[in-house]
C-alpha positions, 0 to 999 in steps of 0.5 A, spaced: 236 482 762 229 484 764 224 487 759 222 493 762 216 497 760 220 501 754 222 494 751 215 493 751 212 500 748 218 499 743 217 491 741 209 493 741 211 499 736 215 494 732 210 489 732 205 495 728 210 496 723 214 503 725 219 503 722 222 511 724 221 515 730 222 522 729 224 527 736 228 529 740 233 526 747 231 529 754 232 525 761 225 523 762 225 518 756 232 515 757 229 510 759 225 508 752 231 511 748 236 505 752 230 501 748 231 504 742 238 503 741 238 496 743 234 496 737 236 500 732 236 495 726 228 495 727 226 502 728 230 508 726 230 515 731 231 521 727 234 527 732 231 533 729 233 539 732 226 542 736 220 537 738 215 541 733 219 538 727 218 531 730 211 532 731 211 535 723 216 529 720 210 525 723 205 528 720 208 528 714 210 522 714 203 519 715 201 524 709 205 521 704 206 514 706 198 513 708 201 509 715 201 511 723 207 517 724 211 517 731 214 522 734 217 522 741 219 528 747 221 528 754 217 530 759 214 538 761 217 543 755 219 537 750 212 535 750 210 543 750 214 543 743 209 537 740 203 541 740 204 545 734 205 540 730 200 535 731 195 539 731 196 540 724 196 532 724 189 533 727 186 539 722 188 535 716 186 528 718 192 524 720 194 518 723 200 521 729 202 517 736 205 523 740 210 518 745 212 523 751 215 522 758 213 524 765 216 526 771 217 520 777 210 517 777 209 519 786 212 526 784 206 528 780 203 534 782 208 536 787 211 542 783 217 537 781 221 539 775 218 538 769 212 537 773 206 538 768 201 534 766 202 533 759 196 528 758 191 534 761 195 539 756 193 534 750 187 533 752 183 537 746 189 534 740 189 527 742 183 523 741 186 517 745 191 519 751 193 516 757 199 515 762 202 508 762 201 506 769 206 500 769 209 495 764 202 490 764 199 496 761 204 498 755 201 493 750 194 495 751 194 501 751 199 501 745 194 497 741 189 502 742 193 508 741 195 506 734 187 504 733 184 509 734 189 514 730 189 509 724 181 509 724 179 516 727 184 519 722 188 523 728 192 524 734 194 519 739 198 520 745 202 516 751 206 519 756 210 514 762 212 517 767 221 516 767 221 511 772 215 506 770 220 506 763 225 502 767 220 499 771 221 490 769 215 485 768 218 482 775 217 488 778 210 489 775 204 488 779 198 485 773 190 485 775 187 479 776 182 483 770 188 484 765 189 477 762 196 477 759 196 477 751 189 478 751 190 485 746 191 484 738 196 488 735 192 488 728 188 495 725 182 492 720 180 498 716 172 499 714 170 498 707 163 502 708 159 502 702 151 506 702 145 502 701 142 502 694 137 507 695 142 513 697 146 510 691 140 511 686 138 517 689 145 521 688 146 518 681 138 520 680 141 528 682 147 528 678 144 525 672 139 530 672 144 536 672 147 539 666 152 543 669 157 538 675 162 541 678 167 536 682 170 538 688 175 532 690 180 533 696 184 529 699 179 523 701 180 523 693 187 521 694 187 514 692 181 515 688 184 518 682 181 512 676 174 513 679 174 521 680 176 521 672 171 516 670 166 520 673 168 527 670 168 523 664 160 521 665 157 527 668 162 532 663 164 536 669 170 540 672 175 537 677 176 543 683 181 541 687 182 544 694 190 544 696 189 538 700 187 534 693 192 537 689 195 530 687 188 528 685 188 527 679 194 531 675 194 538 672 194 536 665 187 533 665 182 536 661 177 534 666 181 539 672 181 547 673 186 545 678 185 550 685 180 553 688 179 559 694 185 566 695 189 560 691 186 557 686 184 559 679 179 563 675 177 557 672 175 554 678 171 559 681 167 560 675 166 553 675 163 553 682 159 559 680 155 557 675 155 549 676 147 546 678 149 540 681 156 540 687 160 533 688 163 534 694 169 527 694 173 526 701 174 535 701 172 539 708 174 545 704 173 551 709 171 557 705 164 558 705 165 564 700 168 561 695 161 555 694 155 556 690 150 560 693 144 558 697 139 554 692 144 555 686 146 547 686 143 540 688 149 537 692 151 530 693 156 529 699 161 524 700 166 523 706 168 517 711 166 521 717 158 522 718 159 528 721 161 532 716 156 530 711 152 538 710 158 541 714 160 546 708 154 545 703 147 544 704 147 537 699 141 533 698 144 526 699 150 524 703 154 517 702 158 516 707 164 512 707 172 512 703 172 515 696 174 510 692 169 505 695 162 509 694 165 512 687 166 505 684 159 503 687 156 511 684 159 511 677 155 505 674 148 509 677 150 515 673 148 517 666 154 520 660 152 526 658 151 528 650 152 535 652 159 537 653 158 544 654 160 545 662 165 542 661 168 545 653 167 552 658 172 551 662 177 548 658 177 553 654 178 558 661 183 553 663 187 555 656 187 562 658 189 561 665 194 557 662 196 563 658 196 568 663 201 563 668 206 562 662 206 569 661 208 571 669 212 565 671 215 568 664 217 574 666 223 577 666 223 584 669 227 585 675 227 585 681 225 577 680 218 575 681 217 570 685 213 565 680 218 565 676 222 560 681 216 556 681 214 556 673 222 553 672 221 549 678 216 545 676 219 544 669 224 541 672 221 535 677 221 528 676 214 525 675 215 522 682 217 528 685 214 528 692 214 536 694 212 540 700 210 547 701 209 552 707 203 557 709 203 564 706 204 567 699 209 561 697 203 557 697 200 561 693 207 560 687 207 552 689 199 552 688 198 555 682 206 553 678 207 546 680 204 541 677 201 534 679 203 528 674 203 521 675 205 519 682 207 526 684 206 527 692 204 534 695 202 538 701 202 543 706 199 544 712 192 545 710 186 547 715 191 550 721 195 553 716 201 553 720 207 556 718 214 552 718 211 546 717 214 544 709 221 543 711 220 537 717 215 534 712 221 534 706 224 530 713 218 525 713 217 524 706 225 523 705 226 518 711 219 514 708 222 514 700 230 515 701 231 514 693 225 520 691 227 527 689 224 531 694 222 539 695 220 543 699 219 551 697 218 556 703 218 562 704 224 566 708 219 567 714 216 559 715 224 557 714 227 560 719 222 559 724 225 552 723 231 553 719 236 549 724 233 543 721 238 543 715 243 540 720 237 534 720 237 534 713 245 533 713 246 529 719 242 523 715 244 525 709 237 526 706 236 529 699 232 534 699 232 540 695 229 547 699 228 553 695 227 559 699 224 564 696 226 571 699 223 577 700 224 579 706 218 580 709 211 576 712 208 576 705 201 573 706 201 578 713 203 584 708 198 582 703 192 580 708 193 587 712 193 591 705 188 588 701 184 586 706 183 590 711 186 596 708 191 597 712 197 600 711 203 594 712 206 593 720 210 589 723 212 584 717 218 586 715 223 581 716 232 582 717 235 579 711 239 573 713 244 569 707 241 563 707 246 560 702 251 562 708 247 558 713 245 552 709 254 551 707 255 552 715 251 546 716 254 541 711 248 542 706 249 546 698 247 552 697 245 557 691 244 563 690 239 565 685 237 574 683 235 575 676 231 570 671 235 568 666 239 565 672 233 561 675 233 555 670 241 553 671 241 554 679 235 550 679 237 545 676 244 545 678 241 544 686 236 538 684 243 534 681 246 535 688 245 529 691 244 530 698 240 536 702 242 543 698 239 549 699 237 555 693 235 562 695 231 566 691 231 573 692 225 576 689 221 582 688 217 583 696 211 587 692 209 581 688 201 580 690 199 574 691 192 575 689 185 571 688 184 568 681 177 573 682 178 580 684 172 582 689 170 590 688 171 589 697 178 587 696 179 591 691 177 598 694 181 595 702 187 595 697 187 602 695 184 604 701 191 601 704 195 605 699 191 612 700 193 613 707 200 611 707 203 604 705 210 606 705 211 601 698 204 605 695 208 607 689 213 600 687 206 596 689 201 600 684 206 599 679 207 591 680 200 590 679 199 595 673 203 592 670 200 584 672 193 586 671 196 589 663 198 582 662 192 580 664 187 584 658 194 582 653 
């Protein structure tokens, strides 16, 4: 039988490694599917139920695997679907190739159907996109589709037409200027070190500071043993933004754990009072949340040049990867005498600890909804790779769940998209078939994407999805009230019996409403093998607040209350009641 240029594409993705695509069928990709199925003992398809959830499972598989994710889509709408998701690949740093189809290659640009021209639309999400013009082009293009991706850290993408797919290399009409196999399917990964003198200069900066605050984000991922040793040299605290919560784990007594609206007192305090900022692999947003202006010398290190200075004002920037430039820095750098910084923020850290212990302890009802991911957390092996999602559940995974060992997290970082932690339990689930995976959502990002539990179930994954229920858009809600001042509109959401539509989908599912049955459920669920669901009713008016109050934040809130929050009298009593255990 003739290779046609879908045999091509599919043996080139072969030769790189990818070992599952993740999307969904349509008739403008029949042609690669023939190629697929013709090799389904070399690279697995998993059929997600909306193309958004292929482009997410892609992106979460690249994010726990360190490898190249793939998703691919028909032509026109299917494609359209991608869009949300690699995005989040693009925002958070992740290598992504985005496969497409396109209408018939002479009917382009005539209003046929389907017509849209999807490698215009991914123009701004893709750093490489091309159409394929035929199957002497497959193998080029592959190739610096997958380098790119690899080495920018981002999205690539492809789209060929229905007919090239089926089009053979008999067919095929080679440029005399494209010599057959002239293109190497080979990526080779840039180990950068700085020179000498900007080593010296930085190790010069922090050994003259007596207050270090680390900020370790997800370049730092694979840095761990470096991370801690600095801390250890220099007596600093360890801040982690989200991304990099799997930086070293939460039992360190180097780290202070998160930082910004879902980070902990500890952190901000460090951070406001450090005189020497390390910036390792992090872009973390929040300008508010850094030091002041001439507070802190800083030092900066990031693989991309471009974000060097891009948050803070620091006064030497090393680029390159974390562990490389740590591993060269460290010798450089002096061990402090005085623990004093560092002894400091221990000693929050016991308080913060103390605090969380006492909500996520709580037994009143309606349940809190920490309470789910304090117990939760207690129960998840050291392996544990866990996904969350956007709004007022990040803020319960962020501060309950703890990292130890080779646990994995993430979320959706800096698009902080919503629905998002369901298809990443899929890529991670897919990637690591024998490791528990959880994904805690809340009931608004779950039903956004709530049809993939039959994904789940079709392929047997065992992933557990808690969901915690409280029938509103929490982090709007909270947004609306406390920063803005305005009275709640618009969130509420209709209740929807999630144990009913995990079960009508084959999964297991659990109920969960009062606290002293939390511990038991959990447990059952996560002893089920295969995908269970959990729902967890908890109490709509729990607020997620800042580890730090502002005196803004705090008069927008009563300015809400004052003219009308219809929940004004639950709402007042729930955070009297939080702000009590805080004094205790």
């Amino acid at each position: 039988m003739a290779t046609t240029a879908a045999d091509l594409l599919v043996e080139r993705l072969i030769a790189w490694g990818v070992d599952a695509i993740f999307g969904f069928p349509g008739d403008g990709i029949n042609g690669i599917f023939e190629a697929l199925r013709t090799r389904q003992n070399q690279i697995a398809f998993i059929q997600v139920r909306h193309e958004e959830a292929a482009a997410f499972a892609a992106c979460g598989y690249a994010k726990y695997t360190g490898r190249l994710g793939v998703c691919l889509a028909t032509s026109g709408p299917g494609g359209i679907h991608l869009l949300n998701g690699l995005y989040d690949a693009k925002c958070d740093g992740q290598p992504v190739l985005a496969i497409t189809g396109h209408t018939f290659h002479d009917l382009i640009g005539t209003h046929y159907q389907q017509d849209v021209d999807l490698d215009k639309l991914f123009i701004d999400v893709a750093a490489f996109n091309q159409r394929v013009m035929g199957p002497a082009h497959v193998n080029n293009i592959v190739d610096e589709a997958i380098k790119t991706a690899l080495t920018r850290r981002t999205v690539s993408h492809i789209t060929i037409p229905k007919d090239i797919q089926q089009w053979t290399l008999d067919d095929d009409h080679r440029s005399d200027a494209n010599i057959s196999k002239h293109s190497a399917d080979l990526y080779a990964a840039v180990r950068s070190v700085p020179s000498p003198e900007l080593l010296q200069r930085a190790a010069q900066l922090i050994n003259d500071g007596s207050k270090v605050a680390i900020l370790a984000g997800r370049g730092c991922l694979g840095a761990r043993d470096e991370i801690l040793e600095l801390a250890d040299r220099v007596g600093g605290a360890i801040i982690k933004p989200l991304l990099g919560k799997a930086v070293v784990p939460d039992d360190s007594p180097f780290t202070t754990g998160g930082i910004g609206l879902l980070g902990t007192s500890p952190s901000q305090d460090a951070l406001e009072e450090c005189d020497t900022l390390l910036i390792a692999g992090s872009g973390f947003p929040y300008l508010e949340f850094y030091p002041k202006p001439e507070q802190a010398k800083g030092v900066q290190i990031d693989v991309d040049p471009a974000r060097i200075g891009l948050r803070f004002a620091v006064d030497v920037g090393l680029v390159g990867d974390c562990r490389t430039v740590l591993r060269a820095l460290a010798p450089l750098v002096e061990r402090k005498r005085d623990r004093g910084f560092l002894q400091a923020s221990q000693d929050r850290m016991k308080d913060w600890r103390g605090l969380m212990k006492e909500r996520g302890t709580r037994s009143d009802m309606p349940m809190k909804p920490q309470v789910v991911t304090y117990h939760l957390n207690k129960l998840l092996d050291d392996d544990a790779i866990v996904s969350a999602d956007s709004g007022t559940i990040a803020t319960w995974a962020a501060r309950y769940i703890d990292m130890r060992e080779t646990m994995q997290f993430s979320l959706s970082g800096s698009l902080a998209t919503m629905a998002n932690g369901l298809p990443y339990s899929i890529g991670a689930a897919v990637a690591f078939p024998t490791r528990q995976v959880v994904c805690i959502v809340g009931d608004g990002g779950f039903t956004m994407l709530m049809g993939e539990i039959a994904t789940l179930v079709k392929y047997d994954l065992n992933v557990t999805v808690i969901i915690i229920k409280n029938n509103v858009l929490g982090e709007i809600k909270w947004e609306q009230v406390a920063l803005e001042g305005n009275p709640q509109y618009g969130v509420e959401l209709q209740p929807i019996d999630f144990e009913a539509h995990a079960k009508a989908c084959g999964a297991a599912g659990f109920t969960v409403e009062h606290p002293k049955d939390v511990e038991r459920t959990l447990k059952a669920a996560l002893a089920h093998r295969g995908p269970a669901v959990v729902q967890a009713v908890v109490d709509p008016n729990e607020p997620p607040f800042p580890g730090k109050i502002t005196t803004k934040q705090a008069l927008r809130f009563a300015k809400a209350l004052a003219r009308g929050e219809k929940d004004r009298w639950d709402i007042i009593k729930t955070v009297l009641e939080d702000k009590v255990r805080e004094v205790i």
